[in-house]
C-alpha positions as protocol buffer text, in pm:
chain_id: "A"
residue {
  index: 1
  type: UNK
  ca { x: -4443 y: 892 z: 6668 }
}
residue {
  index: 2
  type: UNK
  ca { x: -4254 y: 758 z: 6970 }
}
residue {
  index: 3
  type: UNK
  ca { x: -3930 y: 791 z: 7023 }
}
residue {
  index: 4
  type: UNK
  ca { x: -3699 y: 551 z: 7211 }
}
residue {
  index: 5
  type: UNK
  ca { x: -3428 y: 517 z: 7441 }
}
residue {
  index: 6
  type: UNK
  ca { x: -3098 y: 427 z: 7294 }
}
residue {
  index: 7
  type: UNK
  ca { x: -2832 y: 251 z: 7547 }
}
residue {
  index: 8
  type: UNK
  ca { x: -2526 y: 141 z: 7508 }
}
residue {
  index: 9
  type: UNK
  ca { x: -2162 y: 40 z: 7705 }
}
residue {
  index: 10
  type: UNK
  ca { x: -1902 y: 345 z: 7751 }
}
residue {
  index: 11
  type: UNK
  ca { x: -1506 y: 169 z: 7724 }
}
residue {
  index: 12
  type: UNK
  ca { x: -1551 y: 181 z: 8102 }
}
residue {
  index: 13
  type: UNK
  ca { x: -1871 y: -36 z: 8135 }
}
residue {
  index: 14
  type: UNK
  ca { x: -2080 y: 227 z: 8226 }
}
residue {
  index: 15
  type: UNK
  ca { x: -2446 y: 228 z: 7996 }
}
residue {
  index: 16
  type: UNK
  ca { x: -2457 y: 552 z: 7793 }
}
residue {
  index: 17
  type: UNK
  ca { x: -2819 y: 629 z: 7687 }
}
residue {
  index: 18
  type: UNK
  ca { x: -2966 y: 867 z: 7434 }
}
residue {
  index: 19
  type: UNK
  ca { x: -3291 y: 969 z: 7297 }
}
residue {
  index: 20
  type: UNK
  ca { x: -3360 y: 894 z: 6930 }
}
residue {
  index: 21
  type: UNK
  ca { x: -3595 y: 853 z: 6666 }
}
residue {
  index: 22
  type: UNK
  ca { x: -3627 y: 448 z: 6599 }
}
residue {
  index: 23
  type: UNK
  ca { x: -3773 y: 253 z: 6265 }
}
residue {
  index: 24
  type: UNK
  ca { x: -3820 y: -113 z: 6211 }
}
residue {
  index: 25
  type: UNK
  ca { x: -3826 y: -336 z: 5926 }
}
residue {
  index: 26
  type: UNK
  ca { x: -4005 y: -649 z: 6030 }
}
residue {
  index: 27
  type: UNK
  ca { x: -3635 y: -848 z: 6124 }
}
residue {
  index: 28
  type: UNK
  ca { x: -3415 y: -601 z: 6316 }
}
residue {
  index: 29
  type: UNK
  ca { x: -3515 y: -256 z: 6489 }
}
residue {
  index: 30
  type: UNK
  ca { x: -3291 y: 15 z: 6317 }
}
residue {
  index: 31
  type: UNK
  ca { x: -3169 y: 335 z: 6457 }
}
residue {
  index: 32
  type: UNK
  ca { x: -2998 y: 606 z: 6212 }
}
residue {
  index: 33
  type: UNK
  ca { x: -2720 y: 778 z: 6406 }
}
residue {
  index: 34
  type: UNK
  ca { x: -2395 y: 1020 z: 6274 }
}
residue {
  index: 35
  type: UNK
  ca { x: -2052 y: 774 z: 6267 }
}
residue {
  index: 36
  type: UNK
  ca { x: -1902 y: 1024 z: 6463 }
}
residue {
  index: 37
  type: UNK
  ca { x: -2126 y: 985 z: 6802 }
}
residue {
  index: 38
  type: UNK
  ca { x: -1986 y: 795 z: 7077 }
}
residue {
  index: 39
  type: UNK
  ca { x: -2320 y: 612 z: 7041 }
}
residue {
  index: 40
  type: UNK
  ca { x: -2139 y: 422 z: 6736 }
}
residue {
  index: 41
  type: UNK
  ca { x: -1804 y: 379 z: 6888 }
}
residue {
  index: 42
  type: UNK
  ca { x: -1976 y: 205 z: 7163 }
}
residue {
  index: 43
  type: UNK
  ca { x: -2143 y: -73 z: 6951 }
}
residue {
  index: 44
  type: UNK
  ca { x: -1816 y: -111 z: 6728 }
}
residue {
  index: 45
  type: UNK
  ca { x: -1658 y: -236 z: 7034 }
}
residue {
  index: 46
  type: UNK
  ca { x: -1958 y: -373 z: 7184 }
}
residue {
  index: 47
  type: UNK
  ca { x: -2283 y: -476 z: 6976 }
}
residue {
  index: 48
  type: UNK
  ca { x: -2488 y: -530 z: 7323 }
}
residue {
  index: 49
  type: UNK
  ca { x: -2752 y: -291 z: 7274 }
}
residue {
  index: 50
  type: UNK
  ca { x: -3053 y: -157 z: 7490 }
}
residue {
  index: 51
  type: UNK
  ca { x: -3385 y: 6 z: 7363 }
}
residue {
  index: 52
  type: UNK
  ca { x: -3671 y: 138 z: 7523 }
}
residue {
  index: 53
  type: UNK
  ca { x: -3965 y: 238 z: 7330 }
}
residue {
  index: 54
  type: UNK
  ca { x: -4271 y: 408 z: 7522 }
}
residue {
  index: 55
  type: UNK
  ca { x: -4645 y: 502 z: 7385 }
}
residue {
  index: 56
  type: UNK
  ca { x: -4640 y: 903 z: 7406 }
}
residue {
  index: 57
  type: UNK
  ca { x: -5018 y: 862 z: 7497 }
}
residue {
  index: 58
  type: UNK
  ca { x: -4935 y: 628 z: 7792 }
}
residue {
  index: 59
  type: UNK
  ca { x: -4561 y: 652 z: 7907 }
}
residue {
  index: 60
  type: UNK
  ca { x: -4663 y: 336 z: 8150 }
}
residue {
  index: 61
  type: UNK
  ca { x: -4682 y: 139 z: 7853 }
}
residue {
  index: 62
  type: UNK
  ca { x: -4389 y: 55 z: 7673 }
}
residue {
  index: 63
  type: UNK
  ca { x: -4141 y: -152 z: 7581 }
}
residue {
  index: 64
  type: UNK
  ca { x: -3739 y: -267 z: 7627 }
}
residue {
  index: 65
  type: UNK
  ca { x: -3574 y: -473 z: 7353 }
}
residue {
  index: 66
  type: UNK
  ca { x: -3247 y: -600 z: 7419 }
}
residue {
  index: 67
  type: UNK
  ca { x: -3045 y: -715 z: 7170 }
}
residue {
  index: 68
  type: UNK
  ca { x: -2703 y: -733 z: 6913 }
}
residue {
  index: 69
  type: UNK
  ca { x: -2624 y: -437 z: 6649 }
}
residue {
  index: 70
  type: UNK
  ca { x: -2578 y: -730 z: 6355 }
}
residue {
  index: 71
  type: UNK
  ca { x: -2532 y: -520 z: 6073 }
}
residue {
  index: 72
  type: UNK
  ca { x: -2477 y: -136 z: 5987 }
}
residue {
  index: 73
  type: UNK
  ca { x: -2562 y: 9 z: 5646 }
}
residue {
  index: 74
  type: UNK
  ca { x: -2432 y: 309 z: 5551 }
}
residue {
  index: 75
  type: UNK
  ca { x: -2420 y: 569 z: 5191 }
}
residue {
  index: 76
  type: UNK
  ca { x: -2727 y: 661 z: 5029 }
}
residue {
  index: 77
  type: UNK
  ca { x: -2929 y: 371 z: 5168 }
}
residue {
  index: 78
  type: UNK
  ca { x: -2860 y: 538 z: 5532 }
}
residue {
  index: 79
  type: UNK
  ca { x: -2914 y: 894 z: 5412 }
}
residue {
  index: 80
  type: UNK
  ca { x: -3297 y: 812 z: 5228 }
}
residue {
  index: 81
  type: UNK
  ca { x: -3328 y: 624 z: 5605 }
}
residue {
  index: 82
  type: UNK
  ca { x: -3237 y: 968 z: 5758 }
}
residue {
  index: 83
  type: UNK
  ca { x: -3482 y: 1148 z: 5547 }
}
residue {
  index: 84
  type: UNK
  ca { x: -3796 y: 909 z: 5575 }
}
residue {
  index: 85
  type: UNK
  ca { x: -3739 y: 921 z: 5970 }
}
residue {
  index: 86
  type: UNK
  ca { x: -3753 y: 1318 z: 5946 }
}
residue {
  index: 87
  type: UNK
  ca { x: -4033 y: 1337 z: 5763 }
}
residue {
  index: 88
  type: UNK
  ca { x: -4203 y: 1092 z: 5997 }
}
residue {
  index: 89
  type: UNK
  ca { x: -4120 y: 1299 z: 6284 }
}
residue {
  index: 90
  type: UNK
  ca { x: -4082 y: 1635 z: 6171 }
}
residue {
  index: 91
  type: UNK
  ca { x: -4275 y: 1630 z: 5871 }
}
residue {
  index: 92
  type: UNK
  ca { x: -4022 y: 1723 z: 5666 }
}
residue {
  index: 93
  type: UNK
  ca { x: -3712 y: 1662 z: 5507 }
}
residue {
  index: 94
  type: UNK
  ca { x: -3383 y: 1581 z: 5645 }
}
residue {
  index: 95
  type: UNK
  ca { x: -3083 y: 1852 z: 5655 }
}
residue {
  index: 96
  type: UNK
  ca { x: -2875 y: 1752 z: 5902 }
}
residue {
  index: 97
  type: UNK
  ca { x: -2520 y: 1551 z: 5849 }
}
residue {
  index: 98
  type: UNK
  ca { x: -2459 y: 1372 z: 5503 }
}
residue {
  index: 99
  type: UNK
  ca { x: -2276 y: 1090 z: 5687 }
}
residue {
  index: 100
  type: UNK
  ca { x: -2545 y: 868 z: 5870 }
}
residue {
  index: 101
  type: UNK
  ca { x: -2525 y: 446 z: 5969 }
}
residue {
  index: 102
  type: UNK
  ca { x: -2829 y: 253 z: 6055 }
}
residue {
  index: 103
  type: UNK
  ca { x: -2801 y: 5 z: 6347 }
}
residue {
  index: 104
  type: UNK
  ca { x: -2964 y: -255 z: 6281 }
}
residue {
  index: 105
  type: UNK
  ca { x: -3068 y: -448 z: 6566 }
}
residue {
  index: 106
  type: UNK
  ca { x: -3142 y: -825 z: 6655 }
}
residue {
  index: 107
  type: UNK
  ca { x: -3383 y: -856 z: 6984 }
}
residue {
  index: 108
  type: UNK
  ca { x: -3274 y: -1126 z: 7174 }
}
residue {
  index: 109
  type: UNK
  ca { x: -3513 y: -1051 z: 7485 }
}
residue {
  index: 110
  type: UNK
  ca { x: -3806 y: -823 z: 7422 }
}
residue {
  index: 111
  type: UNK
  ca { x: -4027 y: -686 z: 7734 }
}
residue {
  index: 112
  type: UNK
  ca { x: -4378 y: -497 z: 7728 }
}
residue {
  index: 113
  type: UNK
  ca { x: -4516 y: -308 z: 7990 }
}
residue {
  index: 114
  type: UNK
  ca { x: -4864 y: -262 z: 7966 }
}
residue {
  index: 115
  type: UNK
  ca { x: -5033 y: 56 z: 8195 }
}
residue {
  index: 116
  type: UNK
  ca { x: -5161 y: -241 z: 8485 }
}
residue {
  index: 117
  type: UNK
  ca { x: -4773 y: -313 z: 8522 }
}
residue {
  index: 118
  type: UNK
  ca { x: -4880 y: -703 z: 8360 }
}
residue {
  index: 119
  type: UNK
  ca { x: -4521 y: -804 z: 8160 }
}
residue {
  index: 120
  type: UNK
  ca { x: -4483 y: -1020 z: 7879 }
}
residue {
  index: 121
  type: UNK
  ca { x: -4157 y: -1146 z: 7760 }
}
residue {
  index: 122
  type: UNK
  ca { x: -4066 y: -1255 z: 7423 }
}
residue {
  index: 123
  type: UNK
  ca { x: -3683 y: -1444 z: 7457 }
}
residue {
  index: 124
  type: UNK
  ca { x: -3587 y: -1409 z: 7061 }
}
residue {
  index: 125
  type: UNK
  ca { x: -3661 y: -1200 z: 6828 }
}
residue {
  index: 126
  type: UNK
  ca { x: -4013 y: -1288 z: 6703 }
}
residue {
  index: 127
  type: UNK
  ca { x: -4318 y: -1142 z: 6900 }
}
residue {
  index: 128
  type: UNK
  ca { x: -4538 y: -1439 z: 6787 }
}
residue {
  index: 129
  type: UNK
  ca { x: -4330 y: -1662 z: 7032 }
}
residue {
  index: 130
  type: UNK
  ca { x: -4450 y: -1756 z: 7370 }
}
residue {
  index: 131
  type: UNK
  ca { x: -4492 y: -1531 z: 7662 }
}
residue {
  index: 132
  type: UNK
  ca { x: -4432 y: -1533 z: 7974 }
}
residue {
  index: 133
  type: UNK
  ca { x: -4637 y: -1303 z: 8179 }
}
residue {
  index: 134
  type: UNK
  ca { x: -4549 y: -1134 z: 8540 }
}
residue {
  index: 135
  type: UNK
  ca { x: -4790 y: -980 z: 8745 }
}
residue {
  index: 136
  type: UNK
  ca { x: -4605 y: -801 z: 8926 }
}
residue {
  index: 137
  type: UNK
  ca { x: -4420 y: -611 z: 8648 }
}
residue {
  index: 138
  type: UNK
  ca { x: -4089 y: -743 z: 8732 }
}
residue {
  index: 139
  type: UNK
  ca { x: -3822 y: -804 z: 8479 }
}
């Protein structure tokens, strides 16, 4: 599984980023975190959100999603969330924290990097929209 690259804006501006296990349901990426991390402070007073997601196989090819936290779920919902992610990555069950929120996140700009640096750029939310492609690799 790859993991991702979770950033976010400190009170003072400055990004905050932090490595994480990341899930998607077909709308909205969604990242399971503890309420108590400054992580989730951060998007309570600020829902701008960074992700970068790269191919363990190939870091060269990856890809950033920026977007909005629109919604957090929380309860059971975000504990069975925490469990399916562990056993996905760990291949086991959960047993850390009983408090967890999923982030769920709206792309609003969407970059791939392929491994000969060609971009393409999605500007909503759906991958099946036009791209634009760079050959330079240039944001």
């Amino acid at each position: 599984m790859n993991h991702a690259a979770v950033t976010t804006l400190l009170p003072s501006g400055q990004p905050q980023t932090q490595l994480t296990w990341i899930d998607a349901n077909g709308t909205h990426l969604l990242v399971n975190t503890r309420p108590s991390t400054q992580k989730f402070r951060n998007i309570q007073r600020d829902p701008r959100i960074t992700i970068l997601i790269w191919d363990q196989r190939d870091p060269e090819f990856y890809a950033e999603v920026r977007g909005w936290v629109v919604e957090t779920v929380s309860g059971r919902t975000a504990i069975e969330h925490a469990d399916l992610l562990a056993h996905r990555y760990l291949g086991g069950p959960y047993r850390g924290p009983t408090r967890r929120i999923i982030l769920c996140i709206e792309p609003v700009r969407q970059l791939i990097r392929r491994p000969t640096w060609a971009a393409q750029t999605v500007h909503s939310g759906d991958l099946s929209e036009t791209r634009e492609t760079s050959p330079t690799g240039g944001d």
